[in-house]
VEXZAPA-567866 format. One record per residue: residue in one letter; x, y, z of N, C-alpha, C in turn. Coordinates in steps of 0.1 Angstrom, whole numbers, plus 5000, padded with zeros to 4 digits. Layout:
aXYZXYZXYZ/...
//
This chain:
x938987279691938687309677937387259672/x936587359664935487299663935587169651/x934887049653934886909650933986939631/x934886909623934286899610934086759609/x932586749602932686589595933686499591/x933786369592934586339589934086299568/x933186279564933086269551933586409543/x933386499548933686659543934286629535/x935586599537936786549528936886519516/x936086409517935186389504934686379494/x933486489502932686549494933386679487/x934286769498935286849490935986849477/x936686769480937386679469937086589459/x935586509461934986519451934586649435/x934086719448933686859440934286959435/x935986909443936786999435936786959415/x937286829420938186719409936986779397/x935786689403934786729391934486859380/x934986979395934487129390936187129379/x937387089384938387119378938087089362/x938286939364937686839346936586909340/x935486959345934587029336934987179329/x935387239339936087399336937387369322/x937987289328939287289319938987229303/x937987109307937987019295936187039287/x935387159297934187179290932987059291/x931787089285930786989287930186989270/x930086929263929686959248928786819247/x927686889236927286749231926986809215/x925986729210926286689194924586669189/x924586809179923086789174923086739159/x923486629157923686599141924986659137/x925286789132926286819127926786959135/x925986969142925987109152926587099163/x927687119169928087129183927587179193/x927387159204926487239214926787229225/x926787329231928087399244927187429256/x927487319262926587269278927287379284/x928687359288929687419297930687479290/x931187569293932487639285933787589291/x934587529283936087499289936787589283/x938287509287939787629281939787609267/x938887549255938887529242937987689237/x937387699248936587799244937087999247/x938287969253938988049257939088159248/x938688289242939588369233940888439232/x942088349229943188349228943688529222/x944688639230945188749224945988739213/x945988859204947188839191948288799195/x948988829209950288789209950388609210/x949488529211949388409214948788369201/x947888389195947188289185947188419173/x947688549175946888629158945888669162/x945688709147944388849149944288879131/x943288969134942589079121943489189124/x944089249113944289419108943289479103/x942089539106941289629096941089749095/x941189859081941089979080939590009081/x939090109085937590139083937590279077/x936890359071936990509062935690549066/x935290669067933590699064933490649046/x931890579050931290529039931390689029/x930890669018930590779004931090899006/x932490829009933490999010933391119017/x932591089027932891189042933991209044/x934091339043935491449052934991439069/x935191329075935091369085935791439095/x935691539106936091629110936791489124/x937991609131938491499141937291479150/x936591579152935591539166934491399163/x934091369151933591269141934191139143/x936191139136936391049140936590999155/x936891079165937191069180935790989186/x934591029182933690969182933390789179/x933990839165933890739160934490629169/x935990619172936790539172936490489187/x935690589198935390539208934090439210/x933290459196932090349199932390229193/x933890239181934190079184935090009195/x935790129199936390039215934889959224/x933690079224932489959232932189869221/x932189869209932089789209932789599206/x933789639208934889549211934689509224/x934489589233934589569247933289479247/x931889519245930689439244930989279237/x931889269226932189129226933089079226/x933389129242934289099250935989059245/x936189139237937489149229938389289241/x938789239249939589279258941389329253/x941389249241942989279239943089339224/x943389469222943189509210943889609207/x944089709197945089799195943689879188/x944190029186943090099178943790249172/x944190279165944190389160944190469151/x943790599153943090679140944290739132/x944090769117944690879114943991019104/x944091109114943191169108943391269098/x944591259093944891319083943991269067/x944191099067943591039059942290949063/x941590999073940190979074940190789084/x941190749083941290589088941290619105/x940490479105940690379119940990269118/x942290229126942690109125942390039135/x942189919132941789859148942989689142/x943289609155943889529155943589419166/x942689329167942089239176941789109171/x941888969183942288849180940688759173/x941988629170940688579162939688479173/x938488539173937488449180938288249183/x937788219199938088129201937587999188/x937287999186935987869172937087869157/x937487979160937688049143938787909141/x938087839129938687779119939487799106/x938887849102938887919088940088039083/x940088089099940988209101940488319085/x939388329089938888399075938688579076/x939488669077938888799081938188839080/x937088859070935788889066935288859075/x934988729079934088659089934188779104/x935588789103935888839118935588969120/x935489019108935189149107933489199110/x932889059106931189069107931089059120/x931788939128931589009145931389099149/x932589189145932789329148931489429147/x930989389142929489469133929889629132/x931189689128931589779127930489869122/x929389799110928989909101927589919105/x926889869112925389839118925390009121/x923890029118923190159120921990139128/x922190249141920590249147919590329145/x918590289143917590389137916190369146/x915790489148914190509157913190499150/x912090419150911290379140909790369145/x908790419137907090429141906390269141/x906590229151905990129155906789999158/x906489889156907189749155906689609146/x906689709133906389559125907589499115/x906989379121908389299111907789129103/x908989119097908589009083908888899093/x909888879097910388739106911088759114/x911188619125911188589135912688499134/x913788549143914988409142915088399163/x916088299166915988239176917788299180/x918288369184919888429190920188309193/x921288319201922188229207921488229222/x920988299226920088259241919088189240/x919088179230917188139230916188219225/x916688359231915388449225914888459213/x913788479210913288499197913188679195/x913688689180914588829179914088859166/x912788999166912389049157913289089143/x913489059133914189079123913389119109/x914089229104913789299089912389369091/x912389519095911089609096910389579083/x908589659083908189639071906389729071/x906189749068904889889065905489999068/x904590049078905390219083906790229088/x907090059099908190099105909190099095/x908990049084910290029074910590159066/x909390239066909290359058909490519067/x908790529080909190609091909890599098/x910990649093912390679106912490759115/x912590769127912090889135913990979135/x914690889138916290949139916990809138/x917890869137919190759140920190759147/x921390659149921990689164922790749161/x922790869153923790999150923491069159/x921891129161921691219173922191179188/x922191019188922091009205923491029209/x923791089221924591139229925391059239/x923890989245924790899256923290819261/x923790669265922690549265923090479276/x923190489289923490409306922090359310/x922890269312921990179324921590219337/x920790289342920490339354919490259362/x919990299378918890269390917990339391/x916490329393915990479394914990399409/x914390479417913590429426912190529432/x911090429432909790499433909490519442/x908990669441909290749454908090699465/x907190669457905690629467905890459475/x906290409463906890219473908590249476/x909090249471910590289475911290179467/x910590079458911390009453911890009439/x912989979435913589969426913489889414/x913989989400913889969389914989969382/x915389909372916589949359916089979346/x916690079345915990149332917290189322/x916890259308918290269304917690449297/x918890489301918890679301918990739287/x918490789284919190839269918790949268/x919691059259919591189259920191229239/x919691289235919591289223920291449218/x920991439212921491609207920391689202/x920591799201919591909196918691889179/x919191869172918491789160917291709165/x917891609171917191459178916291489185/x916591569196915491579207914091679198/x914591809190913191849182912391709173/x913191609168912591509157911891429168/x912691379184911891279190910791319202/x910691479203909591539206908291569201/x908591569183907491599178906891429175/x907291319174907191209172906991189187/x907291149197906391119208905091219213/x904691289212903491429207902491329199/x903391299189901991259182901891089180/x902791039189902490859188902390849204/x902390919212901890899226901090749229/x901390689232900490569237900690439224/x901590499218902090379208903090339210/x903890279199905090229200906490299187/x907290359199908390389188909690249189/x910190209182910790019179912290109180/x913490069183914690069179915389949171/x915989999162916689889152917889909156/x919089789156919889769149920689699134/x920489779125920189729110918789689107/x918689549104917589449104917189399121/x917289409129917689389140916589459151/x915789439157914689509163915289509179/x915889559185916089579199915389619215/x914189679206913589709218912789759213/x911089769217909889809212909189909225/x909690019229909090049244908090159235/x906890139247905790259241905890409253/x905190499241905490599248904390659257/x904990669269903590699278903390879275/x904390979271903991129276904991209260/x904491299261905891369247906991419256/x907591389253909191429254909791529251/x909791649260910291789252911491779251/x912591719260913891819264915091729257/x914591609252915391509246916291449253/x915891409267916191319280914591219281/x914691099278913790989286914690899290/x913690779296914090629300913190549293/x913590409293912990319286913090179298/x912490139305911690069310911389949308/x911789839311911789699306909889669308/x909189589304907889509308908089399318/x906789309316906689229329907789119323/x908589059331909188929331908788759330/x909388719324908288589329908188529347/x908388579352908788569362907988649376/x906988769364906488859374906488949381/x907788959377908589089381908489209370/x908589319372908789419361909889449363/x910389539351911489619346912289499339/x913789579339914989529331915789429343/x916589399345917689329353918589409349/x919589399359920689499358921789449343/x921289359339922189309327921389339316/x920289329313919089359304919489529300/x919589609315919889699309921289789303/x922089709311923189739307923389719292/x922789559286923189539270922589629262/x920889649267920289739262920689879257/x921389969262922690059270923690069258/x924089899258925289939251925089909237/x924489819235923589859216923289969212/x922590059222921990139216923390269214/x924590259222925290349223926490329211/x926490159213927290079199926890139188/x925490199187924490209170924790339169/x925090439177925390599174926590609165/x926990559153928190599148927690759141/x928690859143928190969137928390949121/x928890859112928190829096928890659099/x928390619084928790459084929990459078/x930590349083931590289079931790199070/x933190179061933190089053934590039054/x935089849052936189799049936989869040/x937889939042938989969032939989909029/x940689809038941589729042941689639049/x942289519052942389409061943389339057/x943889239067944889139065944889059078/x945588949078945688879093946788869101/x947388869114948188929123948388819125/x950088769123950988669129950988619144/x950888559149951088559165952488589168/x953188659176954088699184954688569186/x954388509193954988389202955088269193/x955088229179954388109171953388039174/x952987949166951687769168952187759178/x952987729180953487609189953487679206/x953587789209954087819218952687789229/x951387799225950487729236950787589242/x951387509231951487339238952387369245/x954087439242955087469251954587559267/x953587609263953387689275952887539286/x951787479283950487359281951387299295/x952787239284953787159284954187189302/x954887339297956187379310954787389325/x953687419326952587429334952587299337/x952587219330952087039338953587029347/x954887049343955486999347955987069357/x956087199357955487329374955087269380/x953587189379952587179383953187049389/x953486949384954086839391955386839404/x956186919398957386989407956687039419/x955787109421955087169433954187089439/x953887009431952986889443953886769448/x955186749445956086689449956186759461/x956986869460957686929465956886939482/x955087059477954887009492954086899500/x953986749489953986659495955486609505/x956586629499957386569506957786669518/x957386789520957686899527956486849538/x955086859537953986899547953086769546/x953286659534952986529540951586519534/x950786479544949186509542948386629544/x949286769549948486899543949186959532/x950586899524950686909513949586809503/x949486699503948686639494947086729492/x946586739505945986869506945586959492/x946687019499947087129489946787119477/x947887019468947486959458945986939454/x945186929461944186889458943087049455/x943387099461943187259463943587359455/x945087319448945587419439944787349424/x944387209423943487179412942287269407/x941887239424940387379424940887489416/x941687569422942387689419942487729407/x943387649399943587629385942087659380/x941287559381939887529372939287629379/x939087699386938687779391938387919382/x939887949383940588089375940288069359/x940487929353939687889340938387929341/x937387889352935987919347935688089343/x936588119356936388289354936588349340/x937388279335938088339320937288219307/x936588179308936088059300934588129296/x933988209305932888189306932088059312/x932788019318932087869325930687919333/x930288019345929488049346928588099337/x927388109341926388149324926188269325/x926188389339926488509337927888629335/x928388519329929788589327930388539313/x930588649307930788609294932188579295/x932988519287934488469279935088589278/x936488559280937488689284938688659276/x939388789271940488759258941588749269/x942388619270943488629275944988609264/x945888679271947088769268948288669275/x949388719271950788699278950388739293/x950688839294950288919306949188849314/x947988819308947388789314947388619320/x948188539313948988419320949588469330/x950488559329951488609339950988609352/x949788689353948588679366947988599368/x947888469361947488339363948188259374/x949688289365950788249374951588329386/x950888439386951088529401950688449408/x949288419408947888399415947988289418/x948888199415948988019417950288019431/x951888109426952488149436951888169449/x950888289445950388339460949488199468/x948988119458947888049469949287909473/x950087869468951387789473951687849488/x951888029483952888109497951588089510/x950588089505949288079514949187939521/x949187799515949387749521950987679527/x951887739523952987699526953187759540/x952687889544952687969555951787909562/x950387859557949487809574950387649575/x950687579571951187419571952887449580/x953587589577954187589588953987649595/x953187699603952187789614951887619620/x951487529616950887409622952087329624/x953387309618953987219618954887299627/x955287379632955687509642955087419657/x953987469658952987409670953287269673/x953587219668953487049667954287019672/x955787079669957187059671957387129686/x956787209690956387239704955587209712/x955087069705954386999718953187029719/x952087109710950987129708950186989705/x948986969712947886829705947886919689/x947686779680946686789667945986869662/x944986859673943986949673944187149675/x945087139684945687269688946387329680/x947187239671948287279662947787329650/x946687219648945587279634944987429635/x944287409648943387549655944387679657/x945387669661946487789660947287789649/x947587729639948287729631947387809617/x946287759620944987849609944588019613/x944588029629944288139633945788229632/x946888159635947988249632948088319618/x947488229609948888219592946988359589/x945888359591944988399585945588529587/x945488629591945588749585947188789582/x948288719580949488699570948788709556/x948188619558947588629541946588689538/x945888689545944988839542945389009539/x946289019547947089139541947889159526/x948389049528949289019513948189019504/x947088949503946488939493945089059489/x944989139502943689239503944589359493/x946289369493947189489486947189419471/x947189309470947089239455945489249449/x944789269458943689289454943389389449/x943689549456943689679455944589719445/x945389649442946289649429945789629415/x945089509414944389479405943089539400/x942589589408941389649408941489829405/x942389899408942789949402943189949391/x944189879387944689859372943489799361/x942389749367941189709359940389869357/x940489949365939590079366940190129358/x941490189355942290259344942190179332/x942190089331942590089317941589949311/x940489959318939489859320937989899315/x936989809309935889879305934789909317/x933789929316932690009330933089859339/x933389969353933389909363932989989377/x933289929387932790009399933590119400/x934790149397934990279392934890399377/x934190289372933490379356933490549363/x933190569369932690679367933390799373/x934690729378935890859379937090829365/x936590679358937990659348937190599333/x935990649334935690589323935490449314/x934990439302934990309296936090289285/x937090229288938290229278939090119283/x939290039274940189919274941689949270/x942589879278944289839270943889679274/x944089639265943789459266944989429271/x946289429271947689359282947589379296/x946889529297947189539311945989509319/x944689529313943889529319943689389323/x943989259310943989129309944789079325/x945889189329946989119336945989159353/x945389259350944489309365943389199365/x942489119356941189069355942088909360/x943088889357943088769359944188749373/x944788879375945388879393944388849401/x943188949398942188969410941488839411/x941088759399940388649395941088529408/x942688559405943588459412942988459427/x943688589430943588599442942688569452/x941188579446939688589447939188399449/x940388339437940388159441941488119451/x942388219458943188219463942288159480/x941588269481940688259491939788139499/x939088069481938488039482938987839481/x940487869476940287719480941687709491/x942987789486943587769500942987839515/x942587909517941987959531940487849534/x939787859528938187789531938487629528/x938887619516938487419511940087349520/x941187369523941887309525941887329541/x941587439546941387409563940387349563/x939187349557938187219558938587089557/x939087059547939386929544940886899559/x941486939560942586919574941686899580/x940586959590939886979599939586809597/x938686779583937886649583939086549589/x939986539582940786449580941586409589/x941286529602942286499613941186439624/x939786409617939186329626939186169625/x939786129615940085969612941085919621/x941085869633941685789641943485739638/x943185659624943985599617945085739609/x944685869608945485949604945886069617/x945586059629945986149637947386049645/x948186119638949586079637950186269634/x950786299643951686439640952286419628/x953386299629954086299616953486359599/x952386249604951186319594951286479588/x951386519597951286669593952386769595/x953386679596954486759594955186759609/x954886749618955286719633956286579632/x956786579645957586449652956586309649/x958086199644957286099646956586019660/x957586059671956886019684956586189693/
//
């Protein structure tokens, strides 16, 4: 068996403990009166209506639009992106088009104090309009939540020359495109403009060629790209500049947001509040600490259990299913900084708690694959080395069909993904919640019972003082 460090251990286990404590419990500090969010924990989680509540809100076309159903169907699909864009995963939505409404029903932001609807409703930016504009001047300058500094409130021509608005546009993707003379790659974002549009943004690129046409959202300046050629057919791309970094174009995220603003800002007329109210939670207050609660004490029960079962590759374990846990938090937290925060659901615990099952059956299966060998008179060494090669593809099958399962059920009823493009962009926030956090499981399933716990065995079975069978589940002599 190949010989792992004996520190590995560790360092493993070090890195689990620490990655667990920060995922679960967050990294924050304190600017005077301002909180400020180093790391994302489970406080920062966006809880679904069935758990914590929500907004009810009606929306109507603004100044008495008869709108036609094709209008509303439109309509009600660019607030599903845009729910999906902030990352509101669990939501309900429906029209009625007899009396001109869309209903929508989605939870209250992780932060929300106040539980104030209005507030929650300005998230939503339901009523924001995009508009094409002659140039890019503006009054001031604010700073987003990334840092970027973010043109706000047009003003000379751009405030006065509208070229269209995002009534005409059609459809706004993020595409790969590649140059045919170097062969290398760009992201750009596609847009094709209805018939109206494309005569208004042909005669305006004609005659601003080599200038700048700006996109707004509201007050909101999004993107300033100049135009290199006129545009007859009402199909261009838009093209990121140099990076600080040197690089040109967009990043494949630059243009996807890009993409989805601009497709967010196509409402075919504006909207207005006609109604609202706030949505009870299903489950009561109380039912997160009872959940909180019955989890610690699971969680205790099973590190008993295969400590007293497998010894020191149950303690192991324990150590491993920590990872696991904080693991599957970070995925849902936003704890990494390119992954935004995810709305979890009942359902979507459910797959939490799939996903913990499976990594127990994962190592309960290799620890008796090893403790099998042992009892048959295998060395230490042998028992570990066959006992890992036996139990590996047991659980690789189990978990590659849990995979395919979930990934599926994220494509149906899930927003763009690697199957976008046979099932479309459309959310059900229970089921999709219950696919994003199986696959999430499974994916930490891998990564700390198959990889961190045969590492850490390996290390630990090189300490002198612990290569004792009993140790691992074997005969005491």
């Amino acid at each position: 068996m190949k010989k792992t460090p004996k520190l590995v251990f560790f360092i493993v286990a070090i890195l689990i403990l620490l990655f667990t404590y920060t995922s679960i419990f967050g990294v924050y500090g304190q600017n005077g009166d301002m909180k400020l969010t180093y790391v994302k924990g489970v406080g920062d989680i966006r809880w679904g209506t069935d758990i914590r509540g929500g907004v009810e809100v009606t929306f109507v076309p603004a100044d008495g639009i008869d709108a036609t159903d094709e209008q509303l169907a439109a309509a009600e699909e660019i607030i599903k992106l845009r729910l999906v864009n902030n990352n509101i995963t669990d939501y309900e939505l429906y029209t009625d088009a007899s009396n001109d409404h869309i209903i929508v029903r989605f939870p209250w932001n992780s932060d929300e104090e106040d539980f104030n609807p209005e507030s929650a409703i300005e998230e939503l930016g339901s009523t924001a309009q995009l508009t094409f504009r002659e140039g890019d001047e503006y009054e001031t300058t604010e700073i987003d939540a990334n840092g970027n500094e973010v043109a706000m409130v047009p003003k000379g021509d751009t405030a006065e020359k509208i070229i269209l608005d995002g009534s005409h546009v059609i459809s706004a993707k993020a595409q790969m495109i590649q140059d045919q003379n170097t062969g290398a790659t760009e992201y750009v974002v596609a847009l094709e403009f209805d018939d109206e549009g494309k005569e208004a943004f042909a005669e305006a690129t004609d005659r601003l060629t080599g200038e700048i046409i700006s996109i707004w959202m509201d007050d909101v300046m999004i993107s300033n790209p100049v135009v290199n050629e006129k545009i007859p057919d009402g199909k261009c791309t838009i093209s990121g500049g140099t990076n600080a970094d040197g690089t040109k174009g967009f990043t494949p995220a630059q243009a996807s947001a890009l993409a989805n603003k601009i497709q967010a800002g196509s409402l075919p007329f504006e909207l207005e509040v006609k109604s609202y109210s706030t949505i009870s939670p299903t489950m009561g207050a109380s039912s997160l600490d009872a959940m909180l609660l019955a989890g610690i004490i699971a969680f205790i029960l099973i590190a008993v259990f295969m400590i007293l079962m497998y010894r020191l590759p149950g303690a192991v374990a324990v150590i491993a299913l920590l990872g696991h846990i904080g693991l599957t938090f970070a995925f849902i937290s936003g704890y990494f900084g390119g992954m935004n925060s995810f709305t979890m659901t009942l359902p979507g615990i459910s797959g939490i708690i799939l996903g913990i099952g499976m990594a127990v059956d994962a190592n309960v299966i290799t620890f008796t694959r090893i403790k099998e060998e042992l009892w048959a008179g295998r060395s230490l060494d042998g028992a570990i080395k066959k006992g890992n090669s036996s139990s590996f593809w047991a659980i690789f099958d189990g978990n590659i069909t849990v995979i395919i399962v979930a990934v599926i059920l994220m494509a149906v009823f899930g927003p763009s993904n690697i199957l976008s493009m046979l099932f479309g962009a459309s959310t059900t926030g229970s089921i999709y919640s219950f696919g994003y956090t199986l696959l999430v499981s499974v994916i930490c399933n891998f990564v700390m019972s198959v990889f961190c716990v045969r590492m850490m065995l390996r290390s630990l079975s090189g300490y002198k003082s612990l290569r004792h069978k009993w140790l691992f589940g074997g005969p005491r002599k």
